[in-house]
N, C-alpha and C positions, 0 to 999 in steps of 0.2 A: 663772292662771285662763284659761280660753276660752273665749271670748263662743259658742261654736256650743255650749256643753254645756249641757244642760238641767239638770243634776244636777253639781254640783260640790262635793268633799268634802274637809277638809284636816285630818290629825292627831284624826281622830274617834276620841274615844275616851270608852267605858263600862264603868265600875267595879260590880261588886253586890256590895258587900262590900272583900272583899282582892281576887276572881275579875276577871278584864276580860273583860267578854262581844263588846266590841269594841275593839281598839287600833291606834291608828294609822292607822286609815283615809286613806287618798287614792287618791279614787274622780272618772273623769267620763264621763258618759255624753252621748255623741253624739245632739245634736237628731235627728229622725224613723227613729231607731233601735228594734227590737225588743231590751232588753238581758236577758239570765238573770243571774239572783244565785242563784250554785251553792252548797252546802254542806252537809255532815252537819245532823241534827238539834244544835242547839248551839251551833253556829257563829255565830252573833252576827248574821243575819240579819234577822228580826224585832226585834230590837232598833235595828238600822241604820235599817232603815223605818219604824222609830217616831222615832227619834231628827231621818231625814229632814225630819218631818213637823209636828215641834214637840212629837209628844204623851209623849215622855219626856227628861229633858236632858240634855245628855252630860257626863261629867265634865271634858272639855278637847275642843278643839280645835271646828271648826264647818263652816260649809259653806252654801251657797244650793241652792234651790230656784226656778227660772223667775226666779233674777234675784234673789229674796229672801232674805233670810237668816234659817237653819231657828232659831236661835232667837225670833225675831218677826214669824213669817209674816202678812201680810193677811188679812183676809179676800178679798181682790180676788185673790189670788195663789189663796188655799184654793179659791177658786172655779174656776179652771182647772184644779184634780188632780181624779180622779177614785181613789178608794180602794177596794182591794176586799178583806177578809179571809178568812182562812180558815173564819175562826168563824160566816160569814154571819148577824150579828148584825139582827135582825127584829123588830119590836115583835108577837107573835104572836094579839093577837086582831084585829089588820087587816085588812080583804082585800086582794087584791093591787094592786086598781085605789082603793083607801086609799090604802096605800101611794105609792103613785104621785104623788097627790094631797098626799099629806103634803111629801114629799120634794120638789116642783117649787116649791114656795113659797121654799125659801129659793137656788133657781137660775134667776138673770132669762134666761138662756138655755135654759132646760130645754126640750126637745126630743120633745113627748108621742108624736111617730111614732115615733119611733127605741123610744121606751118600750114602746109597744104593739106596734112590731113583733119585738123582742128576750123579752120576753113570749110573744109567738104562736109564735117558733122553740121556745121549751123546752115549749111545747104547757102554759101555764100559764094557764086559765082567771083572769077578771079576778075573778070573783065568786068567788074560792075564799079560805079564811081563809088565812094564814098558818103557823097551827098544824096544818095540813091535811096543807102538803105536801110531797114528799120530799125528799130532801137535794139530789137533780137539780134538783128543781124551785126548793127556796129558791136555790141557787147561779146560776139562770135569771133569777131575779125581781132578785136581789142585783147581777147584772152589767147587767141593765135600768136599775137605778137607779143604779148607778155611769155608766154611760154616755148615758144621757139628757140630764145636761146638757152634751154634748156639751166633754169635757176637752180639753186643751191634751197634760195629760200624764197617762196611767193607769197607776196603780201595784198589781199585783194581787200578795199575799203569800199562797200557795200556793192560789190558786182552786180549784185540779181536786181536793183532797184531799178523798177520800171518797166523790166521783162514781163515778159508775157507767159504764162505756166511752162508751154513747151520750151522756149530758151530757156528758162530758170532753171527745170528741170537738166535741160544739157548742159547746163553750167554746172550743177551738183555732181551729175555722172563724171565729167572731166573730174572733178575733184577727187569723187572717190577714188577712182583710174588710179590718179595721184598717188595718191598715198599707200600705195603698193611698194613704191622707194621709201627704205629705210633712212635715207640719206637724205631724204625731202620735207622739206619742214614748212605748212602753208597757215598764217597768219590772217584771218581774214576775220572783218567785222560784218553783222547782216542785222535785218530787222524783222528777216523769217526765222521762227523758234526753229518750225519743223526742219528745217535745211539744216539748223544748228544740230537739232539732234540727229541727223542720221550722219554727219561726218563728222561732229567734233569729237572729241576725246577731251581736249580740255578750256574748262573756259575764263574765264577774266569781267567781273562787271563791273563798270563805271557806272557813277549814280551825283552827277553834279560834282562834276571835276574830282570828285574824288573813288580810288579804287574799294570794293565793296566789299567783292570777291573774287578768290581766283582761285581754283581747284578741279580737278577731277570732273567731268561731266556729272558721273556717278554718287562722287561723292557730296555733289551738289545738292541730286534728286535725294539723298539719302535722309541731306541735312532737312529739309524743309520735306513739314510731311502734313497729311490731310486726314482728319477726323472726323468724324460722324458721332453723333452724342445724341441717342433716340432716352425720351423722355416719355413717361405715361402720360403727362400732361402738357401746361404749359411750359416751354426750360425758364431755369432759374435765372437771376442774376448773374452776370459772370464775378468772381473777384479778380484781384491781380495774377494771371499767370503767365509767368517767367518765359519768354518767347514766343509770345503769343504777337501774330501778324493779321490777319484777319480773322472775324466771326460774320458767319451766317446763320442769322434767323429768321424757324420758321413754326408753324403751328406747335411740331412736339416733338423737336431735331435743331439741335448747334451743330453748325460745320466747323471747326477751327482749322486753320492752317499754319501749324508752328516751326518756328526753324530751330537749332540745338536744344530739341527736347529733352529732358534731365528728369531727375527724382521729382526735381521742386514742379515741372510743369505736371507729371504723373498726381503728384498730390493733391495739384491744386485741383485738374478732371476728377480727381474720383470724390474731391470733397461736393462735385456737384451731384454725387448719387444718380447719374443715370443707369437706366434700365440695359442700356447697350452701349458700351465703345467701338467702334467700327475703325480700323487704318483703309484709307481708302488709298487707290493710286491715284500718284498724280502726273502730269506730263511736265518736261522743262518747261512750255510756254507758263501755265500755270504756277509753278513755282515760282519764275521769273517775274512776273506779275506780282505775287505776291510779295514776293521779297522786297520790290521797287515799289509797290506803288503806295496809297493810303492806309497806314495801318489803324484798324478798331474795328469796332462793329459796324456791319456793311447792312444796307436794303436794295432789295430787288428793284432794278428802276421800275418796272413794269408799275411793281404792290406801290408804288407812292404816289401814281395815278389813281391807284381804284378810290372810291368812294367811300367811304368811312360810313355805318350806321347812324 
């Protein structure tokens, strides 16, 4: 274990049935970190942050929270997270400055500027019902109240789903904001790369209940990298090379996209004699994709329409 993680996870593991929607978890996340928990729909994410949090148990294994242990968290401990769902769950005949009121009762630190000021960004009138307003709007009012009492640690499980550009985007801005406290540590899983990459620092991938990856944003983009292989003619065959995750073919150019490239992957490219090696860049979504999805030789959906001579 390491006294600087905020989030420490060991041998976490959840059964629904015969299925494991998480197994084997060992997870830690770096105090005053932005971290992403990447993965397909399915992937055992939501389930992780529930399991986090106490509010479902895990079949084996466990793990702390701020020092706690997630199976019998304090309330003294519950009081330092701040939680945000996707479902932006709302008692809907409240108003918003109800709301507000309701919720600062049970947080002796509650923070009514930061409430009303977070509030006033998503342009959400105080005397407006709940049941009123749009999905920008509830996910506005839901990150006000998750952040008003001013958390230790916020943990947001897919916030921006459903938003509309301009919320999405004020929901990243508040994040950034964020992470200007050193002392602030925000946990959040999403299914936009782009958001991933302008706040995280580090990330976590889940890929069928089981963990994939967990590193560095950087060190992520570093692993997995993308080639360009221009040929005089038509390209060769490929043989077997050693971290090879997709190929694209085209008239008189391989694209590969490899992750822990070595000596053996170098060997294997130069035994194909192209005329040019090229490192191209690449984006997280791209890597991300590549990393998770079908690995071998890929075609253009387009070229498997055309007509063949």
């Amino acid at each position: 274990m390491n006294d600087s993680s905020v989030i420490q996870l060991r041998g976490l593991t959840k059964y629904f049935g015969k299925s494991p929607a998480v197994y084997e978890l060992n997870l830690d996340v770096p105090r005053g970190c932005v971290f992403a928990f990447l993965g397909r729909n399915g992937s055992g994410k939501t389930t992780t942050i529930r399991m986090m949090l106490g509010l479902v148990p895990p079949t084996r294994g466990g793990g702390t929270v701020l020092g706690g242990d997630i199976h019998a968290l304090t309330p003294e401990i519950r009081g330092r997270i701040g939680y945000l769902t996707e479902e932006h769950q709302l008692y809907p005949w409240m108003t918003v400055k109800e709301c507000g009121e309701f919720q600062s009762a049970f947080y002796p630190r509650w923070n009514d500027k930061v409430f009303r000021g977070v509030v006033g960004h998503f342009k959400v009138k105080p005397e407006a019902k709940v049941k009123d307003l749009s999905r920008g709007e509830r996910g506005g009012l839901c990150l006000a109240l998750t952040l008003a009492p001013d958390p230790e640690l916020l943990i947001l499980d897919d916030p921006a789903l459903g938003l509309d550009p301009v919320a999405r985007r004020s929901l990243v801005e508040s994040m950034i904001y964020l992470t200007r406290r050193a002392d602030r540590t925000i946990f959040f899983s999403s299914h936009d790369l782009a958001d991933v990459e302008r706040v995280a620092d580090h990330i976590a991938v889940m890929d069928r209940s089981v963990l994939r990856a967990c590193c560095p944003i950087d060190t992520f983009r570093t692993k997995v990298q993308h080639l360009r292989l221009s040929f005089p003619g038509e390209p060769p065959k490929l043989p077997q090379i050693p971290g090879l995750l997709q190929v694209y073919r085209s008239a008189n150019e391989l694209r590969l996209v490899c992750v822990e490239r070595n000596g053996a992957t170098r060997q294997a490219v130069n035994s194909l004699s192209p005329a040019r090696v090229e490192m191209l860049p690449i984006s997280l979504e791209d890597a991300f994709l590549s990393y998770l999805g079908e690995h071998g030789e890929k075609t253009f959906i387009l070229a498997e329409t055309e007509e063949k001579p």
